[in-house]
C-alpha positions, 0 to 999 in steps of 0.5 A: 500500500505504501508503494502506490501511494508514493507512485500516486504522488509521483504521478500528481507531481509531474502531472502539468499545472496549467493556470486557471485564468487567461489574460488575453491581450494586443496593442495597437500602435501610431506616430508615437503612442499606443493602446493596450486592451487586456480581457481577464477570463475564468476556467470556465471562460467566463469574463473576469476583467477588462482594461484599455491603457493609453501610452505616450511617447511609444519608440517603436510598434515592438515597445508597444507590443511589449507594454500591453503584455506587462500590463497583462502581468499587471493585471493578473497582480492586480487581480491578487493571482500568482498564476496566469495564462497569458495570450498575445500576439507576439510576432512583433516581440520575437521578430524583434528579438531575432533581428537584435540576436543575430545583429549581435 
């Protein structure tokens, strides 16, 4: 009995933990500034949060790109989680990121 129940542990722990909430977010950019909508959803994809942040003086589409991700971060702190899942698009980020790599 000993033995199975160390094996159930086991399995448990390496059994994925995938986080209940989703931060869904994008960015839309223009001659220097840009907006960041965020949309917080539940495990059972049921609306949690919403939020639009305005920015000024934004370098580049990546900049703005990366600022509506860290205010998905934001929001899940703000939202008192310390798991979540958060979704973007990041092409913009990771083609930036390639270009500077390899410019190295």
């Amino acid at each position: 009995m000993e033995q199975n129940q160390s094996e159930m542990v086991k399995m448990h722990m390496n059994k994925e933990i995938i986080p209940k909430v989703k931060v869904c977010f994008d960015a839309a950019y223009d001659n220097r500034k840009s907006a960041s909508g965020l949309v917080a959803w539940g495990p059972r994809d049921e609306f949690l949060a919403s939020k639009v942040i305005l920015h000024t003086n934004v370098p580049s589409p990546f900049a703005a790109e990366a600022y509506a991700g860290l205010e998905a971060v934001k929001l899940g702190r703000l939202m008192g989680l310390s798991e979540i899942h958060i979704k973007g698009d990041l092409r913009t980020i990771i083609e930036k990121c390639k270009k500077t790599k390899e410019n190295d």
